[in-house]
N, C-alpha and C positions, 0 to 999 in steps of 0.2 A: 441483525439481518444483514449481513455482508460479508464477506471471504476475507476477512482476517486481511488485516495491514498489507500494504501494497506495499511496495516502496520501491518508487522510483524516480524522483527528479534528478535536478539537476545534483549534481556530487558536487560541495565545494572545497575551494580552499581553504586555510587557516585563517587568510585573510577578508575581512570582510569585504563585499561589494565581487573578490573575484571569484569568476565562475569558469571552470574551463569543459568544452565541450566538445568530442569525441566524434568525429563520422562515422560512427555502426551504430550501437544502441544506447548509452546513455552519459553524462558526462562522469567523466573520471576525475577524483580528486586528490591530490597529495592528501589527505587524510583519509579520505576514503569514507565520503557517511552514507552515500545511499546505494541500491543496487544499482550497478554499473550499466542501467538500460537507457537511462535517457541519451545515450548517444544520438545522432541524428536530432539533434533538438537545435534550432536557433537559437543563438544567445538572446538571453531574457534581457537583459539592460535592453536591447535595441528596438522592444516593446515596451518597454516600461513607460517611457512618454508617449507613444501612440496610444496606446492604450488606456492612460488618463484620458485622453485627449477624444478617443471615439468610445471608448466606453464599454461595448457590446463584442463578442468574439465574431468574426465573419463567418458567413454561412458559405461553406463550401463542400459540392459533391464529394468531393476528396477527405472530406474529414475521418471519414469511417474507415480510411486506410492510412491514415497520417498514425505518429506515435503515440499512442494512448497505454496509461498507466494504472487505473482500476479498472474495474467492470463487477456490476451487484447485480443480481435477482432480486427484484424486492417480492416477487411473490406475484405482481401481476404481469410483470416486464423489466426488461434486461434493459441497466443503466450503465453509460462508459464514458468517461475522461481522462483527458489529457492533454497536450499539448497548445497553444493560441486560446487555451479557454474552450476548447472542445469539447462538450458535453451531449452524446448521441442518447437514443432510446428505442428502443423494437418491442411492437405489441405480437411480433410474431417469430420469438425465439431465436431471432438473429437475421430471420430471412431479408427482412428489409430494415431501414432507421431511417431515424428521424431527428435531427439537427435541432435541440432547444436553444433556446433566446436563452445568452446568457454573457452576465455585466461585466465581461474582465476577457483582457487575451494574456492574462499570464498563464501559463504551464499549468494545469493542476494535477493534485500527486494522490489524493486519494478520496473516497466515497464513502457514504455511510448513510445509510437507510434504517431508522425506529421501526417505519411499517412503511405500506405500501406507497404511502400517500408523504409523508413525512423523515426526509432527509437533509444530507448535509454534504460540501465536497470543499477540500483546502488542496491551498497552492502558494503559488512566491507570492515577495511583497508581502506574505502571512495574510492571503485572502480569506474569507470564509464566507461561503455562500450559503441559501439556504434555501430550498422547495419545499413546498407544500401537497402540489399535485403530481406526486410520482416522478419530478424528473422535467416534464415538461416548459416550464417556468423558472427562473432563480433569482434571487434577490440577494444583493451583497451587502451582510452583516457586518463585516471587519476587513481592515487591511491595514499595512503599517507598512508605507513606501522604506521609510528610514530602516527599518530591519535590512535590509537589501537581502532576505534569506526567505526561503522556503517554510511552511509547514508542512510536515512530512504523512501523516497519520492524525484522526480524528476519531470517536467513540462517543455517544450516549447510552446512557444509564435509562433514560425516558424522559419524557418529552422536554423536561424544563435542564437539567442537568446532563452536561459535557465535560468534554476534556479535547485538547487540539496539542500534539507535539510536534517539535521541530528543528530546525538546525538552531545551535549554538546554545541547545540547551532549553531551548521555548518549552514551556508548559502555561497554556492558558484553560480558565474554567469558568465556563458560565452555570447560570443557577436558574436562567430565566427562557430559557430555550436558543439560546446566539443574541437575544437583543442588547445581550453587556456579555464583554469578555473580558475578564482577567487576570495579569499576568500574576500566576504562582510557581513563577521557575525556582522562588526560594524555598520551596517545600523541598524539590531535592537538594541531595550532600553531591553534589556536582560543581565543584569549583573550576574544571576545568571547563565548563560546559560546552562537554561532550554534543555534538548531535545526537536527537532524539528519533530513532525512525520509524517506532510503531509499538502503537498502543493496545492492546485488549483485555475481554474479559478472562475470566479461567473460572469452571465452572464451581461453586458452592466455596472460592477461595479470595476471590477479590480482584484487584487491575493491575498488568504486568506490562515495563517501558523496556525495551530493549536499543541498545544504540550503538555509535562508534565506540571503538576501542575494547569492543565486548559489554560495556556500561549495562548495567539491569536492575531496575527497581521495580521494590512492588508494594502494593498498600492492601490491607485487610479489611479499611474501611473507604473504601472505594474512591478514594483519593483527596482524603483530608489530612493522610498523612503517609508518608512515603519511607521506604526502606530500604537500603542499598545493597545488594547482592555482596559479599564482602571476597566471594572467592567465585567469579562467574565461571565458566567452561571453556572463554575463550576470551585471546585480548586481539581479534582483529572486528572488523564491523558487524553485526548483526542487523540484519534488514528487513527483520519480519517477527512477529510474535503471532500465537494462537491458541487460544486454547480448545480441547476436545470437548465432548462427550462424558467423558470422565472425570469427578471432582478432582481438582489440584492436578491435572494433568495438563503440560501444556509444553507446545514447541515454538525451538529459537531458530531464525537460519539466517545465513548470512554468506558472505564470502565465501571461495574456494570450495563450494558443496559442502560448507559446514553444519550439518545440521544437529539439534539437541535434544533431547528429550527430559520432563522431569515428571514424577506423579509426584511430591509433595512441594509443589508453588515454590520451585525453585530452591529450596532446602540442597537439593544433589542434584545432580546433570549425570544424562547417561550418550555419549555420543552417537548417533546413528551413523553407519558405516555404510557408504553409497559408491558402487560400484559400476564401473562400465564395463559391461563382458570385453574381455582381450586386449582391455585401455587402463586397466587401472584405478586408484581411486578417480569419483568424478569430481572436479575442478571447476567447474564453472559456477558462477555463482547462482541463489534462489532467491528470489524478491517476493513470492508470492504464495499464498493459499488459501484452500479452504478447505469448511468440513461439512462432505455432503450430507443427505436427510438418514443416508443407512450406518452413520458414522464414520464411512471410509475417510483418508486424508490424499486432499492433491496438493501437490506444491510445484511449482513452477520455476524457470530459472533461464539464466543465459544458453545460447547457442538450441533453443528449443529441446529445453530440457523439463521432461513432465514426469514426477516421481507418483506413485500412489501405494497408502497406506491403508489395509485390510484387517490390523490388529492392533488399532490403537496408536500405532504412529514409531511403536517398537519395530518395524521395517518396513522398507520401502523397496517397489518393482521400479525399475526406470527404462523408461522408452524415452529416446532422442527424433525429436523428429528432423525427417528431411532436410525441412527446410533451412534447417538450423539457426531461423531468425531467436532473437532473444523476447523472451516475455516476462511481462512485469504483474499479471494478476490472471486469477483463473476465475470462474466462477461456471456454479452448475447448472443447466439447461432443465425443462420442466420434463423430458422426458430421458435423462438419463446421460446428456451429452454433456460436452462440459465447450466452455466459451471462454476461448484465451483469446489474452490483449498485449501488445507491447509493441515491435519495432514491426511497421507495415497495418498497425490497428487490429483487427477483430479479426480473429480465425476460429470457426466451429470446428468440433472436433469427435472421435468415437469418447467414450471413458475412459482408455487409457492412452489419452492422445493423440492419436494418429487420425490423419484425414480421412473424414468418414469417404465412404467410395463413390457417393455423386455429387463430389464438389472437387 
């Protein structure tokens, strides 16, 4: 129950501890591991000890328009976070939110809701938090200051068993719902280790990681053991995974409007060709999606870039909107709309992106 991998924090360097950080949407990295939205972000070191230190992210009016990086339906209400530890909630479709209490002001990069009541959301310093009541409350399971890096993307299986990736290769798994997590970055063939930017399922096939450099693994038994893509589609970042509707179907995106297609778990890649009428191929990059209840696909991206897919994910409509702010996750409204997030916070929208006409 959540719109398929976000991805958008901080971008790092090769080096660990640095972070560099962008005045538009997200920080940009000489390697390049996550979508390029966290621009506008504060550098995180310079919360890193405030935030030992008060514990709790501040509650500010403004939150709901700061930089935010997921946003889920769980089915009774629309959850969003990002940036200081910013975690909002709306029992009313987006009209109004509401600011929860929660133990951290680092960045968080993505969400994950089992069912209504029962979720999870990661961030830097490899926090993991975790609610119980829909979003409203959180309690911090893990963190690891010394990592000085991000978890990028999170997924459960059901209630007791997870998965959490993230930069420099992170792969952790708990067995007991977050109360223990631990590190199995050794299960992938990742010596380089690649950043990790996003996890999911893929329907009747098992669990696929997509990362820098193009990196893709996947496992049949749902992450006891892993397998490395041996000839990926692409060698620049991938910043999102998803899969459909349809067994073994599932999409990669990333960088430059890359996006991919495969019906057999990554066996073959079919590229999706995305076009800007009178511009060209489109260039900007995609951080984000999901797959609404009639199977259609949205995916979202820099420069307010909203794609949608009506046949399975074999082609995409693009609308750009106005504003041309970048957005880092989509997620679909109870009646039809869709509720995009990323650089300015929370923006409702028609279905095929554009501002509905009384807002």
């Amino acid at each position: 129950m959540r719109r398929t991998q976000s991805g958008l924090a901080s971008i790092l360097a090769r080096k660990p501890a640095l972070r560099v950080h962008s005045p538009l949407a997200k920080a940009l990295s000489l390697c390049s591991v996550l979508s390029v939205l966290v621009l506008a972000a504060a550098p995180v070191h310079a919360e890193t000890s405030a935030a030992a230190e008060a514990g709790y992210s501040i509650e500010s009016p403004k939150a709901v328009h700061s930089l935010l990086l997921d946003v889920v339906n769980t089915g009774q209400r629309l959850v969003v976070a990002g940036d200081r530890g910013h975690i909002l909630y709306s029992n009313d479709q987006g009209q109004t939110w509401v600011q929860a209490k929660v133990p951290t002001r680092q960045m968080l990069t993505s969400l994950f809701f089992l069912d209504a009541q029962h979720g999870w959301a990661v961030g830097h310093d490899a926090v993991i938090l975790a609610t119980t009541d829909g979003g409203e409350t959180w309690v911090k399971q893990f963190d690891d200051l010394e990592r000085e890096a991000p978890l990028l993307d999170i997924w459960f299986k059901d209630a007791d068993h997870g998965f959490a990736v993230g930069a420099y290769g992170a792969l952790l798994e708990t067995l007991d719902g977050g109360k223990t997590w631990d590190d199995v970055s050794d299960r992938l063939d990742n010596e380089d280790a690649y950043h990790l930017n996003g996890i999911a399922a893929v329907k009747d096939s098992g669990l696929f990681i997509v990362g820098e450099m193009g990196v893709m693994f996947r496992s049949a038994d749902w992450g006891e053991s892993w397998e490395k893509i041996a000839e990926p589609p692409y060698e620049g970042s991938l910043f999102g995974v998803m899969g459909t509707d349809q067994s073994g179907v599932l999409l990669a995106y990333g960088l430059r409007g890359h996006l991919f297609r495969s019906s057999d778990f990554g066996d073959s890649w079919q590229q999706i060709r995305l076009e800007n009428p009178g511009n060209g191929p489109l260039e900007f990059g995609l951080s984000g999606a999901v797959l609404l209840a009639d199977g259609s696909i949205v995916v979202v991206g820099h420069g307010g870039t909203v794609l949608k897919s009506e046949d399975g994910g074999r082609s995409f409509s693009l609308f750009n909107r106005p504003d041309r702010l970048s957005l880092a996750a989509v997620a679909a409204g109870d009646k039809g709309q869709l509720v995009l997030v990323g650089q300015g916070g929370v923006r409702l929208a028609t279905p095929t992106g554009a501002m509905p006409t009384a807002q």
